[in-house]
C-alpha positions as CSV (number, residue, x, y, z in Angstrom):
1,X,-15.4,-1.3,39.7
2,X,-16.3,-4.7,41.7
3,X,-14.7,-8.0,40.2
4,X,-12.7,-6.3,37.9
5,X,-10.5,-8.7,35.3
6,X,-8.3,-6.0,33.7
7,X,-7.2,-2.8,34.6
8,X,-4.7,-0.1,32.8
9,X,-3.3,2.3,34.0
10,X,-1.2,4.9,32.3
11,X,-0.6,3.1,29.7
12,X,1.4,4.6,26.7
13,X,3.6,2.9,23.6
14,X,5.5,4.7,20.9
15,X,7.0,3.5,17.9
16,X,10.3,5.2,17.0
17,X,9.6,8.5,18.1
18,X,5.4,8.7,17.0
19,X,3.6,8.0,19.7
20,X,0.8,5.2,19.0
21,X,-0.8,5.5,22.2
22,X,-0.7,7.7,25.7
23,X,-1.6,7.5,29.0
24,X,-4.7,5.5,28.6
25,X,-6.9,4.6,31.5
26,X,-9.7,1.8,31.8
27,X,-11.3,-1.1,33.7
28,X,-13.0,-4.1,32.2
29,X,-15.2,-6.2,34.3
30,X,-15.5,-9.9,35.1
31,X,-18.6,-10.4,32.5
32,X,-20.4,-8.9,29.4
33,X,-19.0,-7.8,25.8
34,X,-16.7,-4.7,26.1
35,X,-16.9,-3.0,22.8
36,X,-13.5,-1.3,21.7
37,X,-13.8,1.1,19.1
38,X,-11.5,3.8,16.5
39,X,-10.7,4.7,13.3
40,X,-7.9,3.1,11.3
41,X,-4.5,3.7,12.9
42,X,-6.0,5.5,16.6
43,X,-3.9,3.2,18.7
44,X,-6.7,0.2,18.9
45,X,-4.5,-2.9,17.9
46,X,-1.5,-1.2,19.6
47,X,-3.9,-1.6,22.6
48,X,-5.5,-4.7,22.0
49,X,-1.9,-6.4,21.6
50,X,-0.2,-5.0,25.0
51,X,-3.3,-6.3,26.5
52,X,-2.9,-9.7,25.2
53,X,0.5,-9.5,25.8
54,X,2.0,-9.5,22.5
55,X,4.0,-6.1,22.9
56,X,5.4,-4.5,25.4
57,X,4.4,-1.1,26.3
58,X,6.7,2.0,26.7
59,X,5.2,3.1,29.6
60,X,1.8,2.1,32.0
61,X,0.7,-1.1,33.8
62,X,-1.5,-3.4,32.8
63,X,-2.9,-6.0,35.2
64,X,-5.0,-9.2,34.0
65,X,-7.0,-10.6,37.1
66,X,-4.8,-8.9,39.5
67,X,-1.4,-10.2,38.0
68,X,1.0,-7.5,36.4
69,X,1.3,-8.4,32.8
70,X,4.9,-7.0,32.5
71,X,6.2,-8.8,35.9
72,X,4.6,-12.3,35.5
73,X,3.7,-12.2,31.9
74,X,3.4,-16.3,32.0
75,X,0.8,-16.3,34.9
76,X,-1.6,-13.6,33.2
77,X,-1.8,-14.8,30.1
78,X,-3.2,-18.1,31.6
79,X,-6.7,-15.5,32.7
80,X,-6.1,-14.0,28.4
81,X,-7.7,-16.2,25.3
82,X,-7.0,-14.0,22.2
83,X,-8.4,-14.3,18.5
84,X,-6.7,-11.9,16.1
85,X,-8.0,-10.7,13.1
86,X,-5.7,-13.2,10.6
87,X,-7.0,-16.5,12.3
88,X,-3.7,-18.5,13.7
89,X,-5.1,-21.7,11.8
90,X,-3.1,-24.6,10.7
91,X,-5.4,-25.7,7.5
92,X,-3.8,-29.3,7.4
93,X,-5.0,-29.8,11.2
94,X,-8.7,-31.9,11.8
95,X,-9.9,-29.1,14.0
96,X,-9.6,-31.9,16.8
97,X,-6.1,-32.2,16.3
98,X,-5.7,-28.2,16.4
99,X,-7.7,-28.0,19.8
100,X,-5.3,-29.9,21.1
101,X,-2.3,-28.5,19.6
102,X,-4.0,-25.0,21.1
103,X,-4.5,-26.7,24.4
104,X,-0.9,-27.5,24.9
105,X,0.5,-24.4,23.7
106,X,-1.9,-22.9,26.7
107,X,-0.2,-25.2,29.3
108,X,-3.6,-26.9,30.1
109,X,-3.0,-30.2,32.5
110,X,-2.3,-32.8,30.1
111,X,-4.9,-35.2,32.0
112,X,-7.5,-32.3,31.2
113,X,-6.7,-32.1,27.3
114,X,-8.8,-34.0,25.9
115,X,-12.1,-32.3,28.3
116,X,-10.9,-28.7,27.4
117,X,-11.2,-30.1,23.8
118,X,-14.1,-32.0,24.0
119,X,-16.0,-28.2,25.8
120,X,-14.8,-25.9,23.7
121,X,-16.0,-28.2,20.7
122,X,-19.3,-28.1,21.8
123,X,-19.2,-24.4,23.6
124,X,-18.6,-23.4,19.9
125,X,-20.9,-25.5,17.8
126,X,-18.2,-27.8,15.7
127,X,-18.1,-30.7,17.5
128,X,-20.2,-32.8,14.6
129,X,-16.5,-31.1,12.5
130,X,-14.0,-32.3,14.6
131,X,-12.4,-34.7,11.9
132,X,-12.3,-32.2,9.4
133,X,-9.9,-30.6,7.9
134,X,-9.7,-26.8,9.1
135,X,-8.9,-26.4,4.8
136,X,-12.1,-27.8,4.2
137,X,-14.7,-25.5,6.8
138,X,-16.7,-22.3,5.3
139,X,-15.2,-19.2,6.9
140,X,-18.6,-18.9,9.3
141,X,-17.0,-22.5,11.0
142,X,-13.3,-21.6,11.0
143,X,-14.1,-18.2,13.0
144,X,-15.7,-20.8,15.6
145,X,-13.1,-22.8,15.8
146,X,-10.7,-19.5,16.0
147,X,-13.1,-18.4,18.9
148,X,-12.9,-22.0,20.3
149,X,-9.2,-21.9,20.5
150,X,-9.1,-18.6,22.5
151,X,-11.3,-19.9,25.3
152,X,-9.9,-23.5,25.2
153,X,-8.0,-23.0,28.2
154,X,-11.3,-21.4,30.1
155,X,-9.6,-18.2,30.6
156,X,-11.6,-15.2,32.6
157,X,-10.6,-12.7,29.3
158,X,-11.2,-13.1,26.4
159,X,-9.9,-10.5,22.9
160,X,-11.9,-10.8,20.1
161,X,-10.3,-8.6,17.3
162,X,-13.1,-8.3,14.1
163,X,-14.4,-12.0,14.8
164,X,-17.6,-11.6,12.2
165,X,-14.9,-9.8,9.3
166,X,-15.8,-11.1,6.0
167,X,-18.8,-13.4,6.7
168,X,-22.5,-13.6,5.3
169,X,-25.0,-12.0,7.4
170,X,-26.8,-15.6,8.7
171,X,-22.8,-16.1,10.1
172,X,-22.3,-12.9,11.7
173,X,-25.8,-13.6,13.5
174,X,-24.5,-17.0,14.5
175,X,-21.1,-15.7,15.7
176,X,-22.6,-12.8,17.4
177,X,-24.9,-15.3,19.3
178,X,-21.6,-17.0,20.1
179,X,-20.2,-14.1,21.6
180,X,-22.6,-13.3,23.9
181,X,-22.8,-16.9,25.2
182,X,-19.1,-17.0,26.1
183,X,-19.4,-14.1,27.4
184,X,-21.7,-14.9,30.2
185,X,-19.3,-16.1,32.5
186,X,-16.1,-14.0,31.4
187,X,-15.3,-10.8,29.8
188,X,-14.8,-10.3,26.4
189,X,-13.4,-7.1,24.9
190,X,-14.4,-7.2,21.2
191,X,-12.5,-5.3,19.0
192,X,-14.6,-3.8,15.8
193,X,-15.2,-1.2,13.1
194,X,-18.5,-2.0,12.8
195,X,-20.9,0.0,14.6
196,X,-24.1,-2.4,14.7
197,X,-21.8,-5.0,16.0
198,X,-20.8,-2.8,18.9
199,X,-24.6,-2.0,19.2
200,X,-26.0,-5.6,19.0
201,X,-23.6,-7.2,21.3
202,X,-21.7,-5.1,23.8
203,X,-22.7,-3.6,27.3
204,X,-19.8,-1.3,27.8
205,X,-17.6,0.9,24.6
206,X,-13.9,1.8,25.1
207,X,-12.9,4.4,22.2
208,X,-9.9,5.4,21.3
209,X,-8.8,8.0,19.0
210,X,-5.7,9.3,17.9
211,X,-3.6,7.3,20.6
212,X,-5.8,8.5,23.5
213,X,-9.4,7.2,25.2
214,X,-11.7,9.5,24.2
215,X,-15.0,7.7,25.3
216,X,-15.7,5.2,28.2
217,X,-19.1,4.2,29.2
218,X,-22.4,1.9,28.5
219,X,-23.7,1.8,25.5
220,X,-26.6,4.1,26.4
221,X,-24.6,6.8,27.4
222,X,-23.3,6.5,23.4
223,X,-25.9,6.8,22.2
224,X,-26.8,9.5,24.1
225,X,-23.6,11.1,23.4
226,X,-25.2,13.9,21.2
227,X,-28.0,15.3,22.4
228,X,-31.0,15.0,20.4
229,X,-31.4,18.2,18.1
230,X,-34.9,17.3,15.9
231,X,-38.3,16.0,16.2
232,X,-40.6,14.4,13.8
233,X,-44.1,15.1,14.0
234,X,-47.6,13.9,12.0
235,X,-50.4,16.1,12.0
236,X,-53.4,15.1,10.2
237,X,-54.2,18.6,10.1
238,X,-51.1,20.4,9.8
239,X,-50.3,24.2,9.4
240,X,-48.0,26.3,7.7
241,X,-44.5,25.7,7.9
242,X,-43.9,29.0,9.2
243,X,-46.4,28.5,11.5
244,X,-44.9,25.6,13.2
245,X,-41.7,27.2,13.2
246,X,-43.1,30.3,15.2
247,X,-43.3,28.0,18.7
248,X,-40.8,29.0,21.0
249,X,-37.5,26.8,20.4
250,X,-38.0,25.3,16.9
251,X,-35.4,26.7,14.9
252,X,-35.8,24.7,11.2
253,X,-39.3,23.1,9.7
254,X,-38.2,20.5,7.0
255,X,-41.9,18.6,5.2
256,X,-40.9,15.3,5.1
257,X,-44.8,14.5,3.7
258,X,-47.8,16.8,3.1
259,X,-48.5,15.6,7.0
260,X,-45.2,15.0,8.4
261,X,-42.5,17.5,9.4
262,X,-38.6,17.1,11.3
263,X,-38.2,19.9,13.0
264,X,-35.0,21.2,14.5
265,X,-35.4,22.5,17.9
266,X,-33.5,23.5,20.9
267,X,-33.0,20.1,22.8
268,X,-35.0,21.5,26.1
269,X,-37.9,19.0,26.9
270,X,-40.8,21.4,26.9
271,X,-40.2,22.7,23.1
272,X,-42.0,19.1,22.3
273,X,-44.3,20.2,25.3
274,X,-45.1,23.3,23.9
275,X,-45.4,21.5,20.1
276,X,-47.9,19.1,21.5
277,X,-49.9,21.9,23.4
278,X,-50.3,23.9,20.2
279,X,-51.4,21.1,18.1
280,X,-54.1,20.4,20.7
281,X,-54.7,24.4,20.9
282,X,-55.2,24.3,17.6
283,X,-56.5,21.1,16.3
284,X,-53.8,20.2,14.6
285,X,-54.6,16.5,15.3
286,X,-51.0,15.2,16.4
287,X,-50.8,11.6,15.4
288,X,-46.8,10.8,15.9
289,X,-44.3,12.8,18.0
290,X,-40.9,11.5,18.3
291,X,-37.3,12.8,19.3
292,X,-34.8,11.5,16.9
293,X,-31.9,10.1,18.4
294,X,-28.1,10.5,17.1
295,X,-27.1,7.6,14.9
296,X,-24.4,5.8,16.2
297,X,-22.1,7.0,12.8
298,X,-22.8,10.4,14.0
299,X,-21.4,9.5,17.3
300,X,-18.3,8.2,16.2
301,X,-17.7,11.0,13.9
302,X,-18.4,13.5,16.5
303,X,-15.7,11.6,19.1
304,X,-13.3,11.0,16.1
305,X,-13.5,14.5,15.3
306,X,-14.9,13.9,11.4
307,X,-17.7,14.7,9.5
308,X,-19.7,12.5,7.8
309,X,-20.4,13.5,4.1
């Protein structure tokens, strides 16, 4: 992969003797949202936090911009910004004041302090808030300024772990606009249970499942995990059910209306060839044909091996 930011290899942690994750493989990179996907307890925040540095991993290599994380953990963390679910926020601070505070922790020139501020205030929409109290911002404002402290220090990475959790849908828009304008000139892995989230704002999904990847690709090829298995049809003149379900590789007819049908089929292109050909065969009037798609619930059930009820 060209201009790649972060690369793992092999990588494997275990706590006691349970095994959280193993011998996971993956490149993220230099731009775009990176979606990372599993269920409750696959191995995701075990994951997200070796990456970021906050845990050490039992085995594997993880490198950050071409620096090993586990042999110069100081000089690759200045490439990581990271925003963890429970916001690191000081609610006495003026969100100024906890820039700054961030700033320093992140060993930015002092000289430049008060410019890193100044952009990641406006980069994030609260500059007109800099004087207020973190206490005193609605939750849609302190997830900017919890996105603005991870990318204070302009770092080439940036971990995003639920950043639109418990917000009002006009916030989630705004912060998912956010996302993908920070993310134009570095990568961002975003961290979610969500699946429209994944679907509205990332390029790229990494899923992991029971401690192991088990997905790694463009957000097409998830969607297109599962191949297509029905169509829908209108007819404005339709004919029996069993008639329709007499062409060669329709295997279910279910009426949705008196004139349109979903139809389970084989998957092979010309069974909706041979559909159209008898409706025009038989003047069945075809108004609508369309291949349903799998959702992207039926996806992730599929790849974490559940069924949805």
């Amino acid at each position: 992969m060209e201009n790649t930011i972060v690369k793992v290899e092999n990588l494997s942690h275990r706590y006691a003797s349970q095994w959280a994750v193993r011998d996971i493989n993956f490149e993220i990179s230099s731009q775009g949202v990176v979606g990372l996907l599993g269920s409750n307890g696959a191995g995701k925040s075990t994951t997200m936090n070796i990456i970021c540095g906050v845990l050490k991993q039992s085995k594997g290599e993880v490198y950050i911009n071409g620096i090993n994380l586990k042999d110069n953990p100081v000089e690759a963390k200045r490439n990581i910004g990271f925003m963890p679910q429970k916001l690191p926020l000081y609610q006495d601070f003026t969100v100024e004041e906890y820039l700054t505070y961030c700033a320093d922790l992140r060993m930015v020139e002092k000289k430049q302090v008060k410019k890193a501020v100044q952009e990641a205030l406006e980069r994030c929409g609260v500059a007109h808030f800099r004087d207020r109290l973190l206490r005193n911002l609605s939750g849609g404002y302190q997830q900017r300024v919890g996105i603005a402290q991870a990318i204070v220090h302009n770092p080439k990475f940036v971990v995003l772990d639920e950043p639109t959790n418990g917000l009002d849908p006009n916030q989630i828009v705004e912060v998912r606009n956010l996302i993908k304008q920070i993310a134009v000139d570095r990568a961002v892995l975003l961290s979610t249970h969500i699946l429209t989230e994944v679907q509205a704002a990332c390029r790229e999904i990494k899923m992991i499942e029971e401690g192991q990847m088990v997905f790694s690709g463009s957000i097409e090829m998830f969607n297109n995990y599962i191949e297509p298995n029905t169509i829908v049809v209108t007819l404005d003149s339709p004919p029996l059910n069993e008639v329709l379900q007499q062409i060669e590789g329709i295997r279910s007819v279910e009426q949705l209306t008196p004139y349109r049908f979903r139809l389970g089929y084989d998957g092979e292109k010309k069974t909706a060839q041979r559909l159209a050909n008898a409706s025009v065969s038989n003047e069945w009037g075809l108004m609508e044909l369309m291949i349903e798609k799998s959702s992207l619930d039926a996806v992730f059930a599929r790849l974490s091996k559940k069924q949805i009820k």
